[in-house]
C-alpha positions as CSV (number, residue, x, y, z in Angstrom):
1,X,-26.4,-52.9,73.2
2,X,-27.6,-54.9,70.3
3,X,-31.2,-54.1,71.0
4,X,-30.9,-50.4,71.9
5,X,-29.1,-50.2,68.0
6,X,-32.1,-52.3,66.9
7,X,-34.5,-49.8,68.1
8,X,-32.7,-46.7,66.7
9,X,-32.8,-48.2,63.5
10,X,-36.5,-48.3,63.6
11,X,-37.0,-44.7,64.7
12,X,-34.4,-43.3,62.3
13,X,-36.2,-45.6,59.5
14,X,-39.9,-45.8,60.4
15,X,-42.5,-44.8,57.9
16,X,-45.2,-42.8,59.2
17,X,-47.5,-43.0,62.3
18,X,-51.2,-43.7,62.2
19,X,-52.0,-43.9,65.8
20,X,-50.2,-40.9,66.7
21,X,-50.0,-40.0,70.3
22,X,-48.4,-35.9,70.0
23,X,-51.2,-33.3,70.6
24,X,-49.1,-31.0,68.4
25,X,-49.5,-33.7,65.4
26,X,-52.4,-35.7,66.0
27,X,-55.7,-34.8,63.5
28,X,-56.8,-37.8,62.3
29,X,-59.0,-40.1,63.8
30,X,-57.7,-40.3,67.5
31,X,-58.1,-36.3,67.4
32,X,-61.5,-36.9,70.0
33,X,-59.5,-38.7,72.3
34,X,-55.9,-36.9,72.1
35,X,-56.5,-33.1,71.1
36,X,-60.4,-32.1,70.4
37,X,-59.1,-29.0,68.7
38,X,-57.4,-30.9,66.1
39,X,-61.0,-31.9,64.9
40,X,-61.2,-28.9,63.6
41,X,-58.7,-29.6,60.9
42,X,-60.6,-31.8,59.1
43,X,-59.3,-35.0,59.2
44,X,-61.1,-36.7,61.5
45,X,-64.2,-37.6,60.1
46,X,-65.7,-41.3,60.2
47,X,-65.6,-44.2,62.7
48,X,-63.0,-46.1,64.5
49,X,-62.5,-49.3,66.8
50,X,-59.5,-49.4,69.5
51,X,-58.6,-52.9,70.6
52,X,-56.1,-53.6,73.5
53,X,-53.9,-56.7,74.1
54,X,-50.7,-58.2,75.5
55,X,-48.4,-61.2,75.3
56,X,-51.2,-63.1,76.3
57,X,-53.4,-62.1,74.3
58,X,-56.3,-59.7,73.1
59,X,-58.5,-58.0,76.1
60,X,-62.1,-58.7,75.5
61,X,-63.1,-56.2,77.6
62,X,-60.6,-53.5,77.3
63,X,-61.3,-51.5,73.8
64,X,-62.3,-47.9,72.7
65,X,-64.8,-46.7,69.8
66,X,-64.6,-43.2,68.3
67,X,-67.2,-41.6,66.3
68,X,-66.4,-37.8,65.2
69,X,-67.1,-35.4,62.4
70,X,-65.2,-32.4,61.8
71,X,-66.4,-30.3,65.0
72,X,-68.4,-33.0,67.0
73,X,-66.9,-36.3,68.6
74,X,-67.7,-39.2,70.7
75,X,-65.4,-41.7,72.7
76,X,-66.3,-44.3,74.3
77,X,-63.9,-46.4,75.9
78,X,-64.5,-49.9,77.8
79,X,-62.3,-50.7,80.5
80,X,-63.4,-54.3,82.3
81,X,-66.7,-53.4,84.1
82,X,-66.6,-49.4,83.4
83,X,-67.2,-47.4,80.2
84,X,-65.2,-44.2,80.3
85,X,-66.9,-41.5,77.9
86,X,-66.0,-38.4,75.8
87,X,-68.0,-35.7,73.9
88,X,-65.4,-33.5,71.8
89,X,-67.6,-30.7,70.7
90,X,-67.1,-26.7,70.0
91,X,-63.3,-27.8,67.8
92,X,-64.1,-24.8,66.0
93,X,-61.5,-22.6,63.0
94,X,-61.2,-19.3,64.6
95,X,-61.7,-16.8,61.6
96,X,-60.0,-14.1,63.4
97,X,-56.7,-15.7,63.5
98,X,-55.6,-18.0,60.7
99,X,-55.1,-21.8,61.1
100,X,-55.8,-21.6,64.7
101,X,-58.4,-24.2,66.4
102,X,-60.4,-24.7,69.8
103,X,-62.0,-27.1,71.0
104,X,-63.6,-28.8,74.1
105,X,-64.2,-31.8,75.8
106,X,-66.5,-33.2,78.7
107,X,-65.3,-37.0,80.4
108,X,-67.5,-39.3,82.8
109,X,-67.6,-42.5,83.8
110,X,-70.3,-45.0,83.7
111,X,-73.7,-42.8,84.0
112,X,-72.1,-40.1,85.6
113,X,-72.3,-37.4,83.5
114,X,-73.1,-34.3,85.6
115,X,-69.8,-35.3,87.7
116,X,-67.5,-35.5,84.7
117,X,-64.5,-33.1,83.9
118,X,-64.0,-30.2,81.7
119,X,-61.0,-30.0,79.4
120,X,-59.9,-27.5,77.0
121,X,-57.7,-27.5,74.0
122,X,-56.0,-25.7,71.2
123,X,-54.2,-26.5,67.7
124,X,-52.2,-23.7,66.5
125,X,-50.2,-24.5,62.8
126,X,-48.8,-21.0,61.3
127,X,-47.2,-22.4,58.5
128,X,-46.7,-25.7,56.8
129,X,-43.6,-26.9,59.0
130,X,-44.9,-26.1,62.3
131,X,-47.4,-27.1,65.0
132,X,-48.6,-26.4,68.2
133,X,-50.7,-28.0,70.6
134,X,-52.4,-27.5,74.4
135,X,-54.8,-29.2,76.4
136,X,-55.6,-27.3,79.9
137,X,-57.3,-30.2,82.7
138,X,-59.3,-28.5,85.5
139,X,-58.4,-25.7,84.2
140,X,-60.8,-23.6,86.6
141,X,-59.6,-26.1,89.8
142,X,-56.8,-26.0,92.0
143,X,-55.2,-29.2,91.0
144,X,-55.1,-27.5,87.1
145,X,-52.6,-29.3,84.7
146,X,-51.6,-28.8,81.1
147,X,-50.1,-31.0,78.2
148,X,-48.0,-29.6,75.5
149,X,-47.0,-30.2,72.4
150,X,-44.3,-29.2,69.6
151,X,-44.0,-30.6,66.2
152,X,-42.1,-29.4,63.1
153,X,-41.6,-30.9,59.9
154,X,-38.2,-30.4,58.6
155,X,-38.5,-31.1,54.8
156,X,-40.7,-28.0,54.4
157,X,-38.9,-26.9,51.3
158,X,-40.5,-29.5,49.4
159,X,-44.0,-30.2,48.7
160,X,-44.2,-33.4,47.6
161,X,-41.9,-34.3,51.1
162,X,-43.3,-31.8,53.2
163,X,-45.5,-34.1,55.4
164,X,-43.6,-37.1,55.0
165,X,-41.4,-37.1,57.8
166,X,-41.9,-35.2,61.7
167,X,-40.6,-34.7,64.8
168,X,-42.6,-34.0,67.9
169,X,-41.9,-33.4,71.7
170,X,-44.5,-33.3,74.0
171,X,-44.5,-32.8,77.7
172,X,-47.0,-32.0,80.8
173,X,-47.1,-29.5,84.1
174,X,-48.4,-30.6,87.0
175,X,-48.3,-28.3,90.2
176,X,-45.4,-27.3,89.4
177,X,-43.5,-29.8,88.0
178,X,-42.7,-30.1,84.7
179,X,-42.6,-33.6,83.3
180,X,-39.9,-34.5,80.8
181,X,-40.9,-34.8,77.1
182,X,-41.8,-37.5,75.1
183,X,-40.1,-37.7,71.8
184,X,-41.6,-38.7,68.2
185,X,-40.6,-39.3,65.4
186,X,-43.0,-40.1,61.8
187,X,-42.5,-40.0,58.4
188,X,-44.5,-41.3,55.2
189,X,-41.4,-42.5,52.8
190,X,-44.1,-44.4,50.5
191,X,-47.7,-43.9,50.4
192,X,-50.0,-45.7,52.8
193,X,-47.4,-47.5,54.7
194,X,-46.4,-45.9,58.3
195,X,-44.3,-46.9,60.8
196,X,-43.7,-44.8,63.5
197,X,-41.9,-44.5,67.0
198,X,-41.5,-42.5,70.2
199,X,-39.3,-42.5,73.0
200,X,-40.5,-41.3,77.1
201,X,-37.4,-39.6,78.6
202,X,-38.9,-39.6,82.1
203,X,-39.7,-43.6,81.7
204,X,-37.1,-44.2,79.1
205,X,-39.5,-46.1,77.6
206,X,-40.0,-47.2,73.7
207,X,-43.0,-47.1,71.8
208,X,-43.5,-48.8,68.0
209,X,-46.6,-48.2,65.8
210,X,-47.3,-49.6,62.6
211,X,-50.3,-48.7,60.1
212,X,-51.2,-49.6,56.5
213,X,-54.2,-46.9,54.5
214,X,-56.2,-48.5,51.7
215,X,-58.5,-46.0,50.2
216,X,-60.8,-45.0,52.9
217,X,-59.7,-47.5,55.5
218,X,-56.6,-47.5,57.9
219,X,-55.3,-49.8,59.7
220,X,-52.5,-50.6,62.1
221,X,-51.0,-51.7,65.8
222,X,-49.0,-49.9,68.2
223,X,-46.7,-51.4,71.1
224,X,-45.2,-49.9,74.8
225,X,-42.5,-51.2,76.2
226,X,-41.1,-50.5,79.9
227,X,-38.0,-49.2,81.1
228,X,-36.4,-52.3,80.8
229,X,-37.3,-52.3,77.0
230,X,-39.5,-55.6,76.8
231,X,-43.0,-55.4,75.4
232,X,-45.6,-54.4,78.2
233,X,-48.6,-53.9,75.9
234,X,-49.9,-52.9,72.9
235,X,-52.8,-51.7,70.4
236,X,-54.5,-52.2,67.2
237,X,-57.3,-50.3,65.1
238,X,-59.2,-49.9,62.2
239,X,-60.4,-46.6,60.5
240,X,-63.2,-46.4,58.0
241,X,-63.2,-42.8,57.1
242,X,-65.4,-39.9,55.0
243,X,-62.1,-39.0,53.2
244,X,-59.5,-41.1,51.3
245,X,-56.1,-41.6,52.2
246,X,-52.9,-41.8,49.9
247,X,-52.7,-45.7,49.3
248,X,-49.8,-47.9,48.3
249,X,-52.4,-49.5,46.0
250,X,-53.8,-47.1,44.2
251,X,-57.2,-48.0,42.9
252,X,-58.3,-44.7,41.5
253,X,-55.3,-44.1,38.5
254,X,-56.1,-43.8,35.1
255,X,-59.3,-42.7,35.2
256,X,-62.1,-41.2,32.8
257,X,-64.5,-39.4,35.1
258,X,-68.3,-39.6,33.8
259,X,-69.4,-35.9,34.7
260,X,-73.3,-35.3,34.0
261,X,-74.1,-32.2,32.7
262,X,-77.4,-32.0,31.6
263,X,-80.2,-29.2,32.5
264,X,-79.8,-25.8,32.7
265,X,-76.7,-23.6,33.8
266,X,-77.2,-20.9,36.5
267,X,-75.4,-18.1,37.4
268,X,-77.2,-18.7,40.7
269,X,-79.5,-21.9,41.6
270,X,-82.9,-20.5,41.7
271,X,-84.9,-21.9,44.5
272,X,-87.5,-20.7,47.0
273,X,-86.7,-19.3,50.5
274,X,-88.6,-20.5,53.1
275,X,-87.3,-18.8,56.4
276,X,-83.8,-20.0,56.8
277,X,-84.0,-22.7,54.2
278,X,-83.7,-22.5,50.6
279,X,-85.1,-25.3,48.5
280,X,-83.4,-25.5,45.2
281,X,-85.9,-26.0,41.9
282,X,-83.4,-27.4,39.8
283,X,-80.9,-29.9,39.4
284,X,-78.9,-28.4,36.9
285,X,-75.3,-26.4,38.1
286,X,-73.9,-23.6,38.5
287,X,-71.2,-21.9,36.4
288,X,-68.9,-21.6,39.1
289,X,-69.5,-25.1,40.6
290,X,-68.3,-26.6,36.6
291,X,-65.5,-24.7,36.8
292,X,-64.6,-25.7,40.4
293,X,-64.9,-29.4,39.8
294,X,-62.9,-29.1,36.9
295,X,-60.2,-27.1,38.9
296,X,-60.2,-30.2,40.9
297,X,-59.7,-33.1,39.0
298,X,-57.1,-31.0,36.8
299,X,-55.1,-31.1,40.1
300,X,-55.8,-34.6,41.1
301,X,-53.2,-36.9,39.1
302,X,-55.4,-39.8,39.4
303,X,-58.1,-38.6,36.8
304,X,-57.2,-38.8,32.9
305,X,-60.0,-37.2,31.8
306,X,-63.6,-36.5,31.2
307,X,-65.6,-38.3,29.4
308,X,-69.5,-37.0,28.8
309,X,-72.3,-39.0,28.0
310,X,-75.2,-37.6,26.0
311,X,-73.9,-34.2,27.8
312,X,-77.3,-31.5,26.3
313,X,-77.3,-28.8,28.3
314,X,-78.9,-25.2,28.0
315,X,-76.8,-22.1,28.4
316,X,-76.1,-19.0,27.4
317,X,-73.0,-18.2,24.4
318,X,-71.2,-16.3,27.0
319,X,-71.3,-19.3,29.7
320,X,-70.1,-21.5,27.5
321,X,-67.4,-19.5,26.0
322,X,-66.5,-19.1,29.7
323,X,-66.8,-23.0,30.2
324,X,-65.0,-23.4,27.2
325,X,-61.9,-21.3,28.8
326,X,-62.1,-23.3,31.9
327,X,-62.3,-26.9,29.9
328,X,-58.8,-25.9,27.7
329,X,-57.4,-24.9,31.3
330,X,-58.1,-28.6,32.4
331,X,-56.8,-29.9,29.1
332,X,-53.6,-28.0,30.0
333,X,-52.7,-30.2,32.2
334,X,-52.5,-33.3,29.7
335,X,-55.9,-34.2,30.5
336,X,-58.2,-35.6,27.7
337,X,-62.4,-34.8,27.0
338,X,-64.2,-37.2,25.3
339,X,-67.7,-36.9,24.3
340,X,-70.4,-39.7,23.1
341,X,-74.3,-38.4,22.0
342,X,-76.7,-40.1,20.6
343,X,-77.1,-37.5,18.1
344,X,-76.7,-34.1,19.0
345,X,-76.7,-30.7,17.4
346,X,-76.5,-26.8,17.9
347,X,-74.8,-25.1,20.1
348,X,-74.3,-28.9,22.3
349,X,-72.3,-29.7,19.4
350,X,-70.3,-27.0,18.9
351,X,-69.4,-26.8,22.6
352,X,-68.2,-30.2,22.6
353,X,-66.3,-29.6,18.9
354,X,-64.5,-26.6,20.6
355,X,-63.1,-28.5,23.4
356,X,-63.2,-32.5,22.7
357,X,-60.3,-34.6,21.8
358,X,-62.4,-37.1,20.7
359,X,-66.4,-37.1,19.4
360,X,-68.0,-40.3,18.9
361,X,-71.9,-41.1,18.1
362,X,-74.2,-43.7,17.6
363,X,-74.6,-45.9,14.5
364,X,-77.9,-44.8,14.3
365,X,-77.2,-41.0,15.5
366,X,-76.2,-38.3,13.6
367,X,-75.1,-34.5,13.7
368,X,-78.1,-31.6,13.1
369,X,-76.1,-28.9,11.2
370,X,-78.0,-25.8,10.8
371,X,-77.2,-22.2,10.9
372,X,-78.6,-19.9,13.3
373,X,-82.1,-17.8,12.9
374,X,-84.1,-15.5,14.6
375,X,-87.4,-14.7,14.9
376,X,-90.1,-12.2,15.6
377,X,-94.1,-12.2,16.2
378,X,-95.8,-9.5,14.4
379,X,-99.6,-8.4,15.6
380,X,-100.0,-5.1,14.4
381,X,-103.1,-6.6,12.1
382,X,-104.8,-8.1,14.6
383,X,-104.7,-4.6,16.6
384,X,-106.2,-3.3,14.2
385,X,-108.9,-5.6,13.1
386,X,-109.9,-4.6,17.1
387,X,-110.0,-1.3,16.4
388,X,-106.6,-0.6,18.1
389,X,-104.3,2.3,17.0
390,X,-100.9,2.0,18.2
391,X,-98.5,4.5,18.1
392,X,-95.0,3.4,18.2
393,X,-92.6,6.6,19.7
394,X,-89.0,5.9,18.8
395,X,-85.9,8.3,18.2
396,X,-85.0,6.6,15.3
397,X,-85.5,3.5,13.1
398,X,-83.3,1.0,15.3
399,X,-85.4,1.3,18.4
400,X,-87.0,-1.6,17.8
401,X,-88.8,-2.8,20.7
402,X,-92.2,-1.8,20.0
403,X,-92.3,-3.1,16.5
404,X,-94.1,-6.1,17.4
405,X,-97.2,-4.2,18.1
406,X,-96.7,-1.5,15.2
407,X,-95.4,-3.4,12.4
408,X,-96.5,-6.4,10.8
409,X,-93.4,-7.1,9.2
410,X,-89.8,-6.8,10.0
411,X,-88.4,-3.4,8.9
412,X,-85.0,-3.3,7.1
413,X,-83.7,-1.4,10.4
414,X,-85.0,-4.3,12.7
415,X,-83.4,-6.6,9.9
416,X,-80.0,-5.0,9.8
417,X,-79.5,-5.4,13.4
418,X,-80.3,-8.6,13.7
419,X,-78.4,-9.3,10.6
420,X,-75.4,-7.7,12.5
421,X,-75.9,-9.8,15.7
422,X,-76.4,-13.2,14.2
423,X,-73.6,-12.7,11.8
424,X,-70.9,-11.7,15.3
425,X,-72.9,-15.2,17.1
426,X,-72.4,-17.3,13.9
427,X,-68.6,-16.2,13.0
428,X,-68.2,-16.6,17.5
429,X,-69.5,-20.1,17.1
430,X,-67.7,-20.9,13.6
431,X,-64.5,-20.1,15.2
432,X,-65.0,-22.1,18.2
433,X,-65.1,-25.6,16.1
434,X,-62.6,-25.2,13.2
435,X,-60.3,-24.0,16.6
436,X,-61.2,-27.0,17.9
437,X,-61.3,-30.0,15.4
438,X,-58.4,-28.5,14.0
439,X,-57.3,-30.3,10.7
440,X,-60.0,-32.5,10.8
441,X,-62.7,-30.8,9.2
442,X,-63.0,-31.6,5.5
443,X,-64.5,-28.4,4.5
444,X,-65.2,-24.9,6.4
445,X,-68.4,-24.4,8.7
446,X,-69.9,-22.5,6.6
447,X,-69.1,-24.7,3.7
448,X,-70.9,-27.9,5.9
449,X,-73.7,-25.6,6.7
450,X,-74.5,-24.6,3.2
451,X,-74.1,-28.5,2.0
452,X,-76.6,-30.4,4.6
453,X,-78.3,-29.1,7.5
454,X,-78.0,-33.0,8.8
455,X,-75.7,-35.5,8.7
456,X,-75.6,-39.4,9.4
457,X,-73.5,-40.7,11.6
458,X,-71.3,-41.9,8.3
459,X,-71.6,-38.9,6.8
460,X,-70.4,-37.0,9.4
461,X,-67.1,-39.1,10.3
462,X,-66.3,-38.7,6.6
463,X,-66.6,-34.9,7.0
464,X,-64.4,-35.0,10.2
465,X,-67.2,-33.6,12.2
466,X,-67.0,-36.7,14.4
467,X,-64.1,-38.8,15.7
468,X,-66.0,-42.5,15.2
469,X,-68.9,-44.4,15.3
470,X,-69.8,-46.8,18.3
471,X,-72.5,-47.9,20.3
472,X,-72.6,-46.4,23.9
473,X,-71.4,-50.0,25.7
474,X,-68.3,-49.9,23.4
475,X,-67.0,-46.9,25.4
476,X,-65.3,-48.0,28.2
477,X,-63.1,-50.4,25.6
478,X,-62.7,-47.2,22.6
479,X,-60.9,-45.3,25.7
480,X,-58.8,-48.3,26.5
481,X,-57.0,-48.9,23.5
482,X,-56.9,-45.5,23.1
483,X,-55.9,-44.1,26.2
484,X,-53.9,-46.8,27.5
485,X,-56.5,-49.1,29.2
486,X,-58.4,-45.9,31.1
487,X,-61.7,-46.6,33.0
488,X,-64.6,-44.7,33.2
489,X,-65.2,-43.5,36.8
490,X,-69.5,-42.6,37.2
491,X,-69.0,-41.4,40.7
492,X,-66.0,-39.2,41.6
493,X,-64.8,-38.0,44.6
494,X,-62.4,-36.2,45.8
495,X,-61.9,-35.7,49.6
496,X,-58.7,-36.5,50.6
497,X,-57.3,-36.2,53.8
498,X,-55.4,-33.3,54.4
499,X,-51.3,-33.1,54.2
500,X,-50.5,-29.9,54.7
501,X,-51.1,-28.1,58.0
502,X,-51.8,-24.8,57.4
503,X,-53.7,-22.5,54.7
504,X,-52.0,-19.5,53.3
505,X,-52.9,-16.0,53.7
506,X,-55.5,-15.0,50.8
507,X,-57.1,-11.7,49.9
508,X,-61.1,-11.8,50.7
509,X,-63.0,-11.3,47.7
510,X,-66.5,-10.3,48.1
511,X,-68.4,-12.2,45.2
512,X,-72.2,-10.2,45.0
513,X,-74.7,-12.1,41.9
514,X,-76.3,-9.4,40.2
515,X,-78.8,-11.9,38.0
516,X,-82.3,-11.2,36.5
517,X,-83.6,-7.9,35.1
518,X,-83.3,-4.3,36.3
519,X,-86.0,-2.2,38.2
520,X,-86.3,1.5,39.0
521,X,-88.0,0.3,42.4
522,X,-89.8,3.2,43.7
523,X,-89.0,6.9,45.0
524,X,-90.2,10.9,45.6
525,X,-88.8,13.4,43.2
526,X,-86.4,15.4,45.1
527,X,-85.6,12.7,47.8
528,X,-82.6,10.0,47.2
């Protein structure tokens, strides 16, 4: 009696389940080996080692290794003197009904491959709190049989305890008989630390499963007992997966992410196609591939902030004003940006005035203040010392754009409007840094225009046009008092395994890049 309470104590309190066995549940990396559909779910990814033992002891000879990827997996499992084998392939997301997956697998034994069986499988999750699994065996044979598998996860109403605890059943038919279930039980009451259990109505037999996640690595044991409940046999692994796991040491808090954004930004990467492959010119980004990082580390609690080194970069006013919108939506979430140049100047430094929390420079750096200019070539006198006469046929004075090859000056018509558009670029970008530094400036733009075009790095902080004055190595220690003892990431990351099970409904939004200039192409008056 006092062992049957024992062992409901650990299924009502166990912590998770690594090594899960349900087909309904199952998606990480035993997917290959227990449901090939689940593959498809993304979780599976990287490469795992099985080991086997018993009371007395490990079995040399008795282990499995998985290999998989998100829609192609390989099993290989040793049992004495034969190697049983498994390709999981085809565990495909079918787009034409949501969250569902498929998938396939092929066994043999030894070198047997042409006399192996065919096994099919699905993974069906319709909402968040509910799972469904299938595997057909022989499904083409007379001697057909089928596993099943039900899972649901009863703290659905709260996302942060959604996936933390769930109940499975799973059962099989066999020519006509039905097989009683096998009940499960997991749940994730702290992060990276699962403990698990199951119980076999038709055996009444007990299993036990423990597992630990660090990062990117999972590891763990899981035990059987018989009906008699004493230890028959028992199982231990280790994961090394492509994505990371919630850990109960969590190394990745409190960080300052070093993004690199240098280059150009493209609406579109240009790049030459060359049959079906496109190879990119550039290694600048995209617009849209900024903003999506940035939508991703404002979600991600581990990351602080940004912090960008020597970040000159070309683009266009209304990128960056775009940018700029999508950098205050990150700082919305309490994150910080923090920028450190060399020296810098332009439209680099107003960017980073507009959105930094903090601005530092170099000693020796300093800040290139200038206003903004334009200007135009003029040839008309070297037409004419050719002998050219060009007639420049306009409605009126402000259709400029053969002017360079009639005038040889700039009219007062050409001057106005350029007058007009500088003066709506410089009071854009004017705007854009007292909005940003706030209080700190000591004068107006316009004012610290007029006054130097360049400023130390001295000069500069006194102004307020800067936040301090350090050398680049001093960094990582400036953001630690600051910021609470912060680290600078260089590479992040951010592919965690997935919690939830299934993805909402969203509208399709067709996206079509309309970049580069305009042609009338060709056509016959009178024909469209």
């Amino acid at each position: 009696m006092k062992r049957k309470i024992t062992i409901l104590v650990l299924l009502v309190l166990a912590i998770g389940l690594n090594a899960q066995t349900s087909i309904a549940v199952t998606d990480d990396f035993l997917a290959p080996k227990i449901n090939p559909a689940a593959m498809g779910f993304g979780n599976a990814n990287g490469f795992s080692f099985i080991g086997n033992y018993d009371e007395d002891g490990i079995y040399e000879d008795w282990y499995s290794v998985i290999i998989s990827s998100d829609n192609l997996g390989y099993v290989l499992e040793r049992k004495g003197e034969n190697d049983h084998h498994r390709l999981a392939l085809c565990s495909l997301k079918n787009e034409l009904a949501r969250n569902f997956y498929l998938g396939l697998s092929w066994d043999w034994k030894n070198k047997h491959f042409k006399d192996g069986n065919l096994q099919e499988s699905i993974l069906y999750r319709p909402t968040d709190f509910l799972s469904v699994g299938a595997i057909a065996y022989d499904l083409f044979e007379d001697g057909a049989s089928y596993d099943f598998g039900f899972a649901v996860r009863p703290l659905f109403f709260n996302n942060d305890w959604a996936h933390r605890v769930t109940f499975s059943a799973d059962t099989s038919y066999d020519r006509d008989d039905l097989i009683k279930p096998v009940l499960g039980l997991q749940t994730e009451l702290f992060d990276g630390i699962r403990l698990g259990g199951s119980y076999d109505v038709d055996s009444e037999s007990v299993g036990l499963n423990f597992g630990i996640t660090l990062e990117n690595v999972s590891t763990g044991t899981f035990a059987d007992t018989d009906e008699d409940k004493e230890f028959q046999a028992g199982s231990y692994y280790v994961n090394i997966s492509e994505k990371t796991f919630k850990s109960f040491i969590n190394f990745r808090k409190n960080q300052f992410i070093d993004y690199k954004l240098k280059g150009q930004v493209f609406e579109t990467k240009p790049g030459q196609k060359i049959g079906p492959f496109t190879i990119f010119m550039s290694k600048g980004k995209t617009l849209s591939e900024i903003i999506e990082d940035l939508n991703t580390m404002k979600d991600d609690k581990n990351v602080s902030g940004i912090v960008f080194q020597q970040a000159i970069f070309s683009a266009r006013l209304a990128q960056r004003e775009e940018l700029r919108d999508a950098f205050m939506d990150f700082k919305s979430a309490g994150k910080k940006v923090v920028f450190y140049f060399e020296e810098v100047g332009g439209s680099n430094y107003a960017f980073a005035a507009s959105i930094a929390d903090e601005i530092y420079i170099n000693p020796a750096g300093g800040v290139d203040f200038k206003g903004i200019s334009v200007n135009s070539p003029y040839i008309n006198s070297l037409l004419d010392t050719l002998g050219i006469d060009v007639i420049n046929l306009r409605s009126h004075d402000y259709k400029t754009a053969g002017n360079m090859f009639s005038e040889d000056h700039m009219t007062d018509a050409e001057r106005e409007s350029y007058q007009y558009l500088l003066d709506g670029i410089f009071a854009e970008i004017s705007a854009m840094i007292e909005e940003g530094r706030g209080g700190k400036l000591k004068n107006s733009v316009e004012e610290l225009i007029n006054e130097s075009p360049i400023w130390t790095a001295e000069a500069a902080l006194e102004k307020g046009l800067i936040d301090g004055i350090i050398f680049q190595d001093e960094l990582q220690s400036k953001l630690g008092e600051k910021y609470e003892n912060k680290k600078i990431t260089e590479k992040y990351t951010h592919n965690e395994i997935r919690y939830d099970w299934s993805d909402s409904k969203t509208e399709k939004v067709a996206l079509i890049y309309a970049v580069g200039s305009i042609h009338s192409g060709k056509g016959v008056n009178g024909k469209s």
